[in-house]
N, C-alpha and C positions, 0 to 999 in steps of 0.2 A: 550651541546647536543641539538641537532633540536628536535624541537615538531612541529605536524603535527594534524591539526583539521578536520574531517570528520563528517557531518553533514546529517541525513535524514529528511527531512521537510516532516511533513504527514498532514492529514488532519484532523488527533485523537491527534498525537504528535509528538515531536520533538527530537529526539536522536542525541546529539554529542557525540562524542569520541574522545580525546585525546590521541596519539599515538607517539610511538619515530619512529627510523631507521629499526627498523623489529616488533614491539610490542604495540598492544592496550594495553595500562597504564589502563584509567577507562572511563565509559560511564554516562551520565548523562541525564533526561529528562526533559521535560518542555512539554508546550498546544501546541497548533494546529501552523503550520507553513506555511500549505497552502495557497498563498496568492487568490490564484482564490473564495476559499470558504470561506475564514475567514478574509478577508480584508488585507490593508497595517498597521492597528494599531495593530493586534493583532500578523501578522507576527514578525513584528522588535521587539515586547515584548518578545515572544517565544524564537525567532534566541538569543537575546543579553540574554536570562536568561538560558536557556542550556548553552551556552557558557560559562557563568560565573562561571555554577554549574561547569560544566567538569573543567574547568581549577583551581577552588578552591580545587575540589577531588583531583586534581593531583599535587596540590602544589606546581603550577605557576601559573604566571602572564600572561594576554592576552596577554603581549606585546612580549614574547617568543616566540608565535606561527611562525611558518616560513611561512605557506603555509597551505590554507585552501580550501575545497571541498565540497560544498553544493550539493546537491539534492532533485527536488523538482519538485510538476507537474506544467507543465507549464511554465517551466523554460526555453522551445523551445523558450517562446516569447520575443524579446530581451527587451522589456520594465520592463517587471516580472522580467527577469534576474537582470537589471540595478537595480530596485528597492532591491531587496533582494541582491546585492553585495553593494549598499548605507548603507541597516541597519549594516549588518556586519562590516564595514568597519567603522562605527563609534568606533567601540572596536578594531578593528583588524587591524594593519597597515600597515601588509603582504600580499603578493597576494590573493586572492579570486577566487576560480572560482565555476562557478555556471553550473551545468550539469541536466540533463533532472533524477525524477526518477527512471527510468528504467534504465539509464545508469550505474547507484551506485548498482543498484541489479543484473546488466548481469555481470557485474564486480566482485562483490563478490560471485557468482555464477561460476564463469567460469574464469576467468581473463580477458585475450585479448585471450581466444579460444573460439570456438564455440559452441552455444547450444540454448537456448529456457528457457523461466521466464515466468510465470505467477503470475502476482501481484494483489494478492485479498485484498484489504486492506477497505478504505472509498470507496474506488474506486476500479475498475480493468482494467488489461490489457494484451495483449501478446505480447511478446517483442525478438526478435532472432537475433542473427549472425551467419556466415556462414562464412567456413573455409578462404575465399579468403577476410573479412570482411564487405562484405553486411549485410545489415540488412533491417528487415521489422517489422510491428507491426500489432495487432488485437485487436478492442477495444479498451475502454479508449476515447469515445465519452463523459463522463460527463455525471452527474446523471440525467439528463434529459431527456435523450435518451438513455443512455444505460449504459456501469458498470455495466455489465451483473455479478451474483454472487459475487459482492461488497457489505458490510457489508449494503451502503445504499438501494441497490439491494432487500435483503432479507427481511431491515426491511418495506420496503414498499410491497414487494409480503405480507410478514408475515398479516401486515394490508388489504389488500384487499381479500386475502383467508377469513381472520377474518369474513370482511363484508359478505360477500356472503354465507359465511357460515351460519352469521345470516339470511338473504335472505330464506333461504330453510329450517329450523328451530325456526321460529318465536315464540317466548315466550322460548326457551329452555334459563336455566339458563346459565350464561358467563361462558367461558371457561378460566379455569387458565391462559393460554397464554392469551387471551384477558384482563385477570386483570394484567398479570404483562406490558405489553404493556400501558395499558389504566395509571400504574403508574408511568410509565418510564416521562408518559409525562404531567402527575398533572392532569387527565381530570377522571371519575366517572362513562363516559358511553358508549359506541358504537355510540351513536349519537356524542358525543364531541369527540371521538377519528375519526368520520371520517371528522368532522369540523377541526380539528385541521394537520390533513392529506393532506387538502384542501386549508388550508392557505397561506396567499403570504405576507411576501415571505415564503418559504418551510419549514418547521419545520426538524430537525435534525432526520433524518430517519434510518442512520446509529447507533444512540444508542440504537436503539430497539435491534440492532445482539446479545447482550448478551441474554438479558430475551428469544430469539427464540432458538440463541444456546444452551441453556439451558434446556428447554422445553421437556418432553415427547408425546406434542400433536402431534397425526397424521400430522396436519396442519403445525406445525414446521417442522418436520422431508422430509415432501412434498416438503418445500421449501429448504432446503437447499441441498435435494436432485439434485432440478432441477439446484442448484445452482453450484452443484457440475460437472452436467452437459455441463452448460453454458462454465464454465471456461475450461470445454477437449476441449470444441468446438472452444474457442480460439485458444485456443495451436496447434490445427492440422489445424487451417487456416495457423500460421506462418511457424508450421513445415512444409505445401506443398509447401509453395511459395519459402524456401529457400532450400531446402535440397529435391533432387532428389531423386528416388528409388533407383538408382543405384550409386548416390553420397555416401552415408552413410547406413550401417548397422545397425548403432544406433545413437539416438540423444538425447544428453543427456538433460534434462528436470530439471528445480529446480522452487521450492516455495515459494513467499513471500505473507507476509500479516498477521494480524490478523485475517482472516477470516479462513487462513487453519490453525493457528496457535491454536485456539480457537474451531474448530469444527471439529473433527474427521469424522462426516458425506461428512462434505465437500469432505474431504481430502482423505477419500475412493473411494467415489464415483467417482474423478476425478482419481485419479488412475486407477479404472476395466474401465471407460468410455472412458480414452485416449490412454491406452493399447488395446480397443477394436479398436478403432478407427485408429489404428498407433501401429501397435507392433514394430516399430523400437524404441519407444519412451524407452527412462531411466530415469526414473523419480526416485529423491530424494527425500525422505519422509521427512526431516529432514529443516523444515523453515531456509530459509538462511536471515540472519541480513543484508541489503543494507547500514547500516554504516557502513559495513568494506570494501564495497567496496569504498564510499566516501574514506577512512582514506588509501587505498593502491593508490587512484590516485592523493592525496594530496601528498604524498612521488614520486610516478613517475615522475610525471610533472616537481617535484624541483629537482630529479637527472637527470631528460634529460634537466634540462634546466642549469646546473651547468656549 
């Protein structure tokens, strides 16, 4: 029987799947695999220890894989590529291919028909095809500049709400969200959490999205609001560009990320936002997994190439 490896490389973690001819067998995780934000040491550790997990849960051996599907950002660049089909390919002695990840989520989202992703995860993006197979994207510039409503998105608005909040409140005692941030990251005060904010290189801004997600502060709920915002605002940049008025009656819409996955605010808000904004829009509430669509193009590829 062929076995078939579909892989989501993120920038939180690493999900491979092991799958036969029609069926994901078991999934398995590991750290961060993003090589842009986490280096080329800590990728190949990630990539070869999912791997290993998945294929020990399913009770084979690497060397059975037939055909393998990575997904990961930045994966457009053919150096990234090369590098992350080298680590693999130290365990794997079957094809490899390595796809953009937006590609692995439009896919499991949709197949090969048309529709609209937005990916809220460390990062975000918006990502579409269209019936005749065009595609366009919005966002997904990199935390630097943008990753608009990305977990690293919020935890950085979270912190500078924070500030300014103390700004116009001086002397008032910290706010819960302020201590569980200020823990998140080993620092004691408002001073040292916006030192630590300020440092170069960047401090992991994206681990704050839990303690915000979490949160009953006004200030929390603020931001993930706008954040929720952000990410409609995506989605109707990609839905104009490809999908005419008169092309389409409805466009079907899906979710990825831990950010909608994780906060129901999000996940509201961009629904009443991008329904307001696009009532042709169908949006699925229901997080779609971008390793099933690695693990369905890992099987494609090897029967059109049979």
């Amino acid at each position: 029987m062929p076995y078939y490896l579909g892989i989501d490389g993120g920038g939180t973690k690493t999900t491979c799947a092991v799958g036969d001819d029609s069926t994901r067998l078991v999934t398995a995780t590991a750290g961060p695999s993003n090589i842009v934000r986490v280096g080329a040491a800590q990728t190949r550790e990630s990539l070869q220890e999912a791997v290993r997990q998945a294929c020990a849960a399913a009770g084979i051996a690497p060397s059975e894989i037939v055909r393998t599907c990575v997904g990961g950002s930045g994966a457009a660049r053919p150096e990234l590529a090369a590098a992350v089909r080298g680590f693999l390919a130290e365990i794997l002695s079957t094809p490899i291919d390595v796809v953009g990840d937006m590609e692995i989520a439009l896919e499991a989202a949709f197949g090969e028909g048309p529709g609209v992703i937005v990916i809220a995860g460390t990062g975000s993006i918006a990502y579409g095809r269209d019936r005749q197979g065009a595609t366009a994207r919005a966002g997904g510039w990199g935390f630097a500049i943008g990753d608009e409503g990305s977990a690293h998105w919020i935890g950085r608005e979270a912190v500078a709400a924070i500030l300014r909040a103390s700004d116009r409140s001086e002397g008032a005692a910290i706010s819960s969200l302020a201590k569980a941030l200020c823990k998140t990251w080993g620092v004691t005060s408002l001073i040292d959490l916006a030192r630590a904010a300020n440092s170069v290189p960047p401090p992991d801004f994206s681990a704050l999205f839990p303690s915000v997600g979490a949160s009953n502060d006004p200030l929390a709920t603020d931001v993930l609001t706008r954040a929720g915002r952000e990410l409609a605002q995506l989605a109707e940049v990609v839905i104009n560009r490809l999908f005419a008025k008169s092309d389409m009656a409805h466009v079907p819409v899906a979710i990825i990320g831990g950010v909608f996955r994780h906060s129901g605010i999000v996940r509201d808000v961009f629904y009443n936002e991008l329904r307001a904004l696009d009532q042709r829009a169908e949006i699925t509430k229901e997080v779609v997994e971008p390793v099933e669509g690695a693990l369905r193009m890992a099987r494609r590829v090897r029967i059109l190439n049979r």
